[in-house]
C-alpha positions as CSV (number, residue, x, y, z in Angstrom):
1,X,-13.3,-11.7,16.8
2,X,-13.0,-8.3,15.8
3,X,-9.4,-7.9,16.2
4,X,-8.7,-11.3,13.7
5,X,-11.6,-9.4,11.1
6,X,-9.4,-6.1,11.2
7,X,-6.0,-7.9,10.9
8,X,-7.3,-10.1,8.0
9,X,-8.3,-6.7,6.1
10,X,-4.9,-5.1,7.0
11,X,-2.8,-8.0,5.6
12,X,-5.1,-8.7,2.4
13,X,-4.3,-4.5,2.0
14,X,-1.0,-5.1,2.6
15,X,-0.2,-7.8,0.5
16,X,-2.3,-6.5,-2.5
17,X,-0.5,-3.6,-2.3
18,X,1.1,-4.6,-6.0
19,X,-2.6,-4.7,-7.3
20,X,-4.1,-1.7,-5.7
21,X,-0.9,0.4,-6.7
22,X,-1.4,-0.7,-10.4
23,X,-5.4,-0.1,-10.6
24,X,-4.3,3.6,-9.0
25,X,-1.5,4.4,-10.9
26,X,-3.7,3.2,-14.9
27,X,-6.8,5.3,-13.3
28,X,-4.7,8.5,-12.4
29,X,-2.0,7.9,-15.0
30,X,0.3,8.2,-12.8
31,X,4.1,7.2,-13.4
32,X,6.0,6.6,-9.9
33,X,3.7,7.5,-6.9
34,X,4.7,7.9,-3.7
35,X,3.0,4.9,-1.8
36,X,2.9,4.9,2.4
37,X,1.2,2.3,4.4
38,X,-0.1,3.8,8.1
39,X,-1.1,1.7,10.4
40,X,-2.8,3.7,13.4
41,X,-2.3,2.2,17.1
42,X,-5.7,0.3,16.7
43,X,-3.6,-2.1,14.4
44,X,-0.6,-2.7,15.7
45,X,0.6,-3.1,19.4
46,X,-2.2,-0.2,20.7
47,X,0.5,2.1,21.8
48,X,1.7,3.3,18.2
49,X,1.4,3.4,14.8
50,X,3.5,2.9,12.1
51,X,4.6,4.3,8.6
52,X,5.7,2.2,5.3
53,X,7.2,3.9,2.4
54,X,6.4,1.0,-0.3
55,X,8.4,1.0,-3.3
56,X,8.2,-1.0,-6.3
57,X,10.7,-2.7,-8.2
58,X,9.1,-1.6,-11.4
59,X,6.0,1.0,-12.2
60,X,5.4,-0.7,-15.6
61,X,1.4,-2.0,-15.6
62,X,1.0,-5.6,-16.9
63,X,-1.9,-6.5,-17.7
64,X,-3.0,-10.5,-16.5
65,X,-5.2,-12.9,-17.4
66,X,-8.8,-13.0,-15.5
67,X,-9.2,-14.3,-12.2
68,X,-12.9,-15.0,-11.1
69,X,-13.5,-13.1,-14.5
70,X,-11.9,-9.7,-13.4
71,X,-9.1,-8.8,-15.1
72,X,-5.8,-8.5,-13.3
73,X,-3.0,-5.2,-13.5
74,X,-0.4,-6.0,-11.0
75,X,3.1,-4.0,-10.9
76,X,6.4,-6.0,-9.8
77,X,6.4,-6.9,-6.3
78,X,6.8,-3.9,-3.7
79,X,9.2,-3.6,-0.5
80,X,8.8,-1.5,2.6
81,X,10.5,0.8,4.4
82,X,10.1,2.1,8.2
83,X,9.3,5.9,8.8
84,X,8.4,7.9,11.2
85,X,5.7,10.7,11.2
86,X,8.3,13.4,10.7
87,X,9.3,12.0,7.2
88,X,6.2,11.4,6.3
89,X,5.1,15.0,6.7
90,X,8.4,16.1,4.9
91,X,7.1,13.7,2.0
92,X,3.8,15.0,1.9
93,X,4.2,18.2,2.9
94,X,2.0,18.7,5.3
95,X,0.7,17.0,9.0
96,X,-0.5,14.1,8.6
């Protein structure tokens, strides 16, 4: 059971990435953040973990009718890219 609960938070993450990414960039006014996914061992296989550099086809927040009376701000739709830890730390600039 609690391997379904975790998976079902990791894809709603995962697939609101478009939202989240819009609420954070308006909130931090930010322009083009760098966005990576990790997934540690727990939520993939159990023997590693993974990296996703997200990118969006457009930064631009639109703002969208309500939904359940909270007001949408989604950003065009994102794709991922596979990294490993080393380019992440290169990225970031630090271990990770």
């Amino acid at each position: 059971m609690w391997d379904r609960v975790f998976v079902v938070r990791v894809w709603s993450v995962t697939y609101s990435a478009h939202q989240i990414a819009a609420e954070v960039i308006r909130y931090h006014r930010l322009s083009a953040p760098v966005w990576i996914e990790h997934y540690p061992t727990e939520a993939t296989d159990g023997t590693s973990e993974t990296f996703e550099l997200v990118v969006f086809s457009s930064y631009t927040v639109k703002e969208r009718a309500p939904y359940l009376g909270e007001t949408r701000l989604p950003i065009e739709e994102p794709t991922w890219k596979t990294l490993d830890r080393e380019i992440v730390e290169t990225l970031v600039g630090q271990e990770v």
